[in-house]
C-alpha positions as CSV (number, residue, x, y, z in Angstrom):
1,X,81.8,88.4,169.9
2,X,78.8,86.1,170.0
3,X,77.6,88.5,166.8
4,X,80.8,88.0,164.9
5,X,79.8,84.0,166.5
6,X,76.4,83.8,164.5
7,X,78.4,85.9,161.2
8,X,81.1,83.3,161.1
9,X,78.5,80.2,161.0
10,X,76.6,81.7,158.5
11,X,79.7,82.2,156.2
12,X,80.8,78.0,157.4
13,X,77.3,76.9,156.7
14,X,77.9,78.3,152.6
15,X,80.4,76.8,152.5
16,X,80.1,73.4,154.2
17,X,76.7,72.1,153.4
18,X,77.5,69.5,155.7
19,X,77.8,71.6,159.0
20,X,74.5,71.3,161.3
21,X,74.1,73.6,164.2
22,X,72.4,72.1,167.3
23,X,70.7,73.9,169.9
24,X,69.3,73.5,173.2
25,X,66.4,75.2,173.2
26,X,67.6,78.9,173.0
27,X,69.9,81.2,171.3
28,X,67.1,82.0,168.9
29,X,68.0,85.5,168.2
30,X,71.2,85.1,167.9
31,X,70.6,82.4,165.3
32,X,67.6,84.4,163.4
33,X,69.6,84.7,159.9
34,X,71.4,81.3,160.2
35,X,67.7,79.8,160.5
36,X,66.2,81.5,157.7
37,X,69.1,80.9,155.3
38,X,69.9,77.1,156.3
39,X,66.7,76.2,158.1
40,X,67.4,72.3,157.0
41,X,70.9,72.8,158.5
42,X,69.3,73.6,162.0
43,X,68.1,71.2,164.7
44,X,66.3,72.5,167.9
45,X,67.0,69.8,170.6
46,X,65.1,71.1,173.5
47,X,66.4,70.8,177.1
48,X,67.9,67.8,176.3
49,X,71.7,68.3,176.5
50,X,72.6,64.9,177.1
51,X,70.4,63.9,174.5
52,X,71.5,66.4,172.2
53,X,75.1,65.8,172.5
54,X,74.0,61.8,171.5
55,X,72.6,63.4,168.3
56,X,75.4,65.3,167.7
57,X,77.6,62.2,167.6
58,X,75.6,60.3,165.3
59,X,75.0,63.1,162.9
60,X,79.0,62.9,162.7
61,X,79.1,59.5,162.2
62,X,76.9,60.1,159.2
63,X,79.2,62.3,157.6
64,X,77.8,65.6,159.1
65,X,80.0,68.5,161.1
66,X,77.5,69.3,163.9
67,X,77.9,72.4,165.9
68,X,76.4,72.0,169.4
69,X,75.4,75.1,171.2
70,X,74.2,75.6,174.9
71,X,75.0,77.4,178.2
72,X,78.7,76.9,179.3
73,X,77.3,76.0,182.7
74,X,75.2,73.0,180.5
75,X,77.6,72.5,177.7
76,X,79.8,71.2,178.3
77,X,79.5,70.7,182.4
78,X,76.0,69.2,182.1
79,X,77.1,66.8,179.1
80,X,81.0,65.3,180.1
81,X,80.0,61.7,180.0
82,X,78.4,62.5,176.8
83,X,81.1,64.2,175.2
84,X,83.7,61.7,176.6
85,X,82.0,58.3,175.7
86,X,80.3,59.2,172.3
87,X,82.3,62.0,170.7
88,X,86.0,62.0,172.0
89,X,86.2,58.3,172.7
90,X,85.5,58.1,168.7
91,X,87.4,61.1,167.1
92,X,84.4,62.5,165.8
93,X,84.2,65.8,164.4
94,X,82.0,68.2,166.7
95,X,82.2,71.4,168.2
96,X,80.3,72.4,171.2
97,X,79.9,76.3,172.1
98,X,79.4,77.0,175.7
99,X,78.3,80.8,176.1
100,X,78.2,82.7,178.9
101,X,81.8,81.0,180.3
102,X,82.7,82.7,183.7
103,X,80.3,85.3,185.5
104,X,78.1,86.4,182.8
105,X,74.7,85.1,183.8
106,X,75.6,86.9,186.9
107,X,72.3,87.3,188.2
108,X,70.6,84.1,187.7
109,X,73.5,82.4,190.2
110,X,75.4,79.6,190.8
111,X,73.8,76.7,188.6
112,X,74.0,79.4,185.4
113,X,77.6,80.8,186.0
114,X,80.7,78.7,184.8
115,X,84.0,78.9,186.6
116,X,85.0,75.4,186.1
117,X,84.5,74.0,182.4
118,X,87.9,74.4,180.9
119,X,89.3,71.9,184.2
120,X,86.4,69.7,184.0
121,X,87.3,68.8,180.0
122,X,91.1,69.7,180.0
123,X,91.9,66.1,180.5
124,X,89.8,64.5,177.9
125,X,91.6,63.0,175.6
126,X,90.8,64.0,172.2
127,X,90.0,67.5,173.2
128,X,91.0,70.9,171.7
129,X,90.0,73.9,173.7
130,X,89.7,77.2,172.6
131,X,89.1,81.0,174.9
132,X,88.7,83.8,172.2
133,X,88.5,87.4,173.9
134,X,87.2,89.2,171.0
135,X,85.3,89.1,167.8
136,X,88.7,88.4,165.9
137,X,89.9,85.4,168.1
138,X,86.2,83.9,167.7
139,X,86.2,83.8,164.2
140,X,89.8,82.7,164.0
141,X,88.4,79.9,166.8
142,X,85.6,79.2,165.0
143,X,87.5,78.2,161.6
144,X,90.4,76.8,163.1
145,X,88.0,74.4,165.0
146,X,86.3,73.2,161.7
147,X,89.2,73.1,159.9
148,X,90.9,70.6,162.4
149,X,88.4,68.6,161.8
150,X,88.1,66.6,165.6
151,X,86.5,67.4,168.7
152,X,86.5,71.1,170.0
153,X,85.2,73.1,172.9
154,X,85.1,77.2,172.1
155,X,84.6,79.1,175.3
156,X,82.5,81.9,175.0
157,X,82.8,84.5,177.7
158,X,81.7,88.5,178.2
159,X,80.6,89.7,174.6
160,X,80.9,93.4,175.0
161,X,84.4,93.9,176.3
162,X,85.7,95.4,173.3
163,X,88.1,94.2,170.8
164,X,91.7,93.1,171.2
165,X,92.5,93.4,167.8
166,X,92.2,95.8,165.2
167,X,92.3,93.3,162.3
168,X,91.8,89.1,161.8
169,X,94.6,87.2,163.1
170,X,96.9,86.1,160.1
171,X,96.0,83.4,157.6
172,X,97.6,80.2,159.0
173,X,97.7,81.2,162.5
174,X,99.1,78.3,164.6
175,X,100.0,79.7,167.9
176,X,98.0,79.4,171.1
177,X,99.3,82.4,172.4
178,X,99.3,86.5,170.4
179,X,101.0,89.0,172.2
180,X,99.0,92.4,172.4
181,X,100.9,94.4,174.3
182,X,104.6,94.8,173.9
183,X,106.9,95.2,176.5
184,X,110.4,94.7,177.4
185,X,109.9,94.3,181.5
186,X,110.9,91.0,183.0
187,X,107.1,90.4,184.3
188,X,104.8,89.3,181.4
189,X,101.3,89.0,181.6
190,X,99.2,85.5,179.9
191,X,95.7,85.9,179.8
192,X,92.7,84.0,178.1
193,X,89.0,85.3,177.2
194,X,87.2,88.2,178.9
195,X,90.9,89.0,180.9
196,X,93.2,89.5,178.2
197,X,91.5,93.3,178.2
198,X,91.6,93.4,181.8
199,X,95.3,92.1,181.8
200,X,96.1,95.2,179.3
201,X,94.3,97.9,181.6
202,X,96.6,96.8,184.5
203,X,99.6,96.3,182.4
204,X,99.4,100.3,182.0
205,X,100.2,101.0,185.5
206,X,103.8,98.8,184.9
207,X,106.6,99.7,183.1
208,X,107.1,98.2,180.0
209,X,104.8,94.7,180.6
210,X,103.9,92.7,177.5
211,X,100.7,91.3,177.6
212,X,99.4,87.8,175.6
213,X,96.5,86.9,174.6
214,X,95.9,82.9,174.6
215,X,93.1,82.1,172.5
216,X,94.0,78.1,172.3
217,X,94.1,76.3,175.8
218,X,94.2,72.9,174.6
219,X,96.8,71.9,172.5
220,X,99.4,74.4,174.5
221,X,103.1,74.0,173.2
222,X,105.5,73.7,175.5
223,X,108.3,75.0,173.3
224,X,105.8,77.7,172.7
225,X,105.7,78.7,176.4
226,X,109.5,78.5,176.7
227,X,110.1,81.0,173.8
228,X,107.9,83.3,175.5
229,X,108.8,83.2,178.8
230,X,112.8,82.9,178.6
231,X,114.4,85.1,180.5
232,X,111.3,86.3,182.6
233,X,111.9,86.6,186.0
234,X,107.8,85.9,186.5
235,X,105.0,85.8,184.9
236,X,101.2,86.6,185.6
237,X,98.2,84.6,184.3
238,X,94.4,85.8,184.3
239,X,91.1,84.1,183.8
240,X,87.9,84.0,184.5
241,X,87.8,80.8,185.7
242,X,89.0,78.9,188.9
243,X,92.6,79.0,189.7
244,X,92.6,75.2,189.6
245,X,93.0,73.2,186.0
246,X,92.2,75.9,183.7
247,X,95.0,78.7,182.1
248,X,97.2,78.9,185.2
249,X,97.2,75.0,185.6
250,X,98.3,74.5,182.5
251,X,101.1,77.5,182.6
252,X,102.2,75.9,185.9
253,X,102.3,72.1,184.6
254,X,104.3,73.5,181.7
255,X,107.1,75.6,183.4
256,X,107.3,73.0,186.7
257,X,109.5,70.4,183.9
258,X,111.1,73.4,182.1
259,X,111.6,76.8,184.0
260,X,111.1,77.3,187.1
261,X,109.6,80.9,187.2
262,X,108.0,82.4,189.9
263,X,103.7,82.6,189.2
264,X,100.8,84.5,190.3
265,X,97.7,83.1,189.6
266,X,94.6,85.6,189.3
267,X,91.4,84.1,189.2
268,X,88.5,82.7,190.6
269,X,89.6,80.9,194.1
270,X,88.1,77.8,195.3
271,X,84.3,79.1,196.3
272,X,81.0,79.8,194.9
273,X,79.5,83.2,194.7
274,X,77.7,84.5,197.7
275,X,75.7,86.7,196.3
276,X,73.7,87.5,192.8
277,X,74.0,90.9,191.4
278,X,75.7,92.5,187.9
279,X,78.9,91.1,186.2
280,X,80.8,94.3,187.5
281,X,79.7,93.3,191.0
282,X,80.4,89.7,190.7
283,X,84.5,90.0,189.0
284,X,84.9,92.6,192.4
285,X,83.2,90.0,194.6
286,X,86.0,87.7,193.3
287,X,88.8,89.7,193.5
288,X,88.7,90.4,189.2
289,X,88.4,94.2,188.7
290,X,91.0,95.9,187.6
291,X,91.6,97.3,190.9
292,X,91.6,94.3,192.9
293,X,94.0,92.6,191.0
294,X,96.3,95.4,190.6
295,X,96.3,95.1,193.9
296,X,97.5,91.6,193.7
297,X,100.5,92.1,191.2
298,X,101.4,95.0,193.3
299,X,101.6,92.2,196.1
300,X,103.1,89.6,193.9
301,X,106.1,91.5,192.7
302,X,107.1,93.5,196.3
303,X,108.0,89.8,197.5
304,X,110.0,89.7,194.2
């Protein structure tokens, strides 16, 4: 995904000589060919997030499309007032990139590992918010961002996952939600980033339980949801991210004025790691393997 991340700039920088990627001091590279191609379309920042997000705002205001890249635990956690204050306040066009969203940077702990960034900018006005789960959703992400033309935050999460997709997602695409497993069950699965493959592995041990993909968290349609989830008799989010304000929030704001459906949430609860160690060891610390959350359907649907 971050690959199919650094392909899909290089193709928007040909074609908008107006885009300007922004960096805090790493992601070199992943950024190699993009520098040597469009080295006057690339601006090293340093650790200066704050700072960088500021440049970023008035490069829009001077007509330029900046792209600001960093750490999801940095961008956009380290950088809210920032983002709020100069970029969304104004409607300016900029798209930050936080990488390693959720457990990734599993071993350098807490400070690097982002559980809460989708809550902590959900309810910034002025705000669209994207999770891609593979290298198809990212480049659809990517150029749905630029082409909206306004303020956008694309979630970046575990990069080797394997794909969702076989194919690009349809010319046009809209939707903030892709269904990639069907089913005909009264239990469906919504799941966002590194868990829509995790939602599909424990889909297989359920009879006949579609699976979606939501690649868009920000704007979510309600008539969307309701569509989806008529005639359900429950429905299952996952994410790598706290249970509080990020995918299952937003489900459960949704269906509490429109249907009331019984919800399991599966994802991080309200605590900090307590130890460092792999990505593996981390998602079973928190309850995210495959196993731990079957576990947790399993649970969820005998009180059915």
């Amino acid at each position: 995904m971050r690959n199919q991340l650094s392909e899909s700039l290089v193709s928007l920088a040909n074609e908008f000589q107006n885009l300007i990627l922004l960096t805090g001091d790493h992601g070199y590279s992943l950024f190699d060919k993009y520098r040597e191609l469009f080295p006057t379309q690339y601006l090293n920042c340093g650790v200066a997030e704050q700072n960088m997000v500021g440049v970023a705002a008035g490069l829009a205001r001077s007509g330029f499309f900046p792209v600001v890249y960093g750490l999801s635990a940095f961008i956009p956690l380290r950088v809210i007032e920032q983002i709020k204050i100069d970029v969304c306040h104004d409607l300016l066009p900029v798209i930050f990139l936080g990488d390693g969203a959720g457990f990734v940077y599993s071993t350098l702990g807490t400070s690097h590992q982002s559980i809460e960034d989708i809550a902590a900018v959900r309810s910034i006005p002025n705000l669209d918010i994207y999770s891609p789960a593979d290298k198809f959703e990212m480049k659809w992400a990517l150029n749905h961002a630029m082409s909206q033309k306004k303020t956008s935050y694309i979630r970046i999460g575990k990069s080797d996952i394997g794909n969702i997709h076989n194919q690009d997602l349809p010319s046009g695409f809209e939707k903030s939600v892709v269904k990639v497993r069907e089913g005909v069950s009264d239990i469906i699965f919504l799941a966002t980033g590194s868990m829509v493959m995790t939602a599909i592995k424990v889909a297989e041990y359920f009879k006949e339980v579609s699976v979606y993909s939501v690649p868009r968290i920000k704007p979510f349609p309600e008539n969307e949801l309701i569509e989806i989830v008529s005639k359900k008799k429950a429905v299952v989010c996952l994410e790598e991210h706290s249970i509080y304000g990020g995918l299952g929030g937003t489900i459960a704001e949704l269906l509490t004025t429109t249907i009331p459906l019984k919800m399991l949430r599966v994802g991080v609860n309200d605590r900090f790691s307590d130890k460092c160690g792999s990505y593996q060891f981390l998602l079973k610390e928190h309850k995210l393997d495959v196993s731990s959350i079957l576990t947790q359907v399993r649970n969820f649907l005998e009180t059915e």
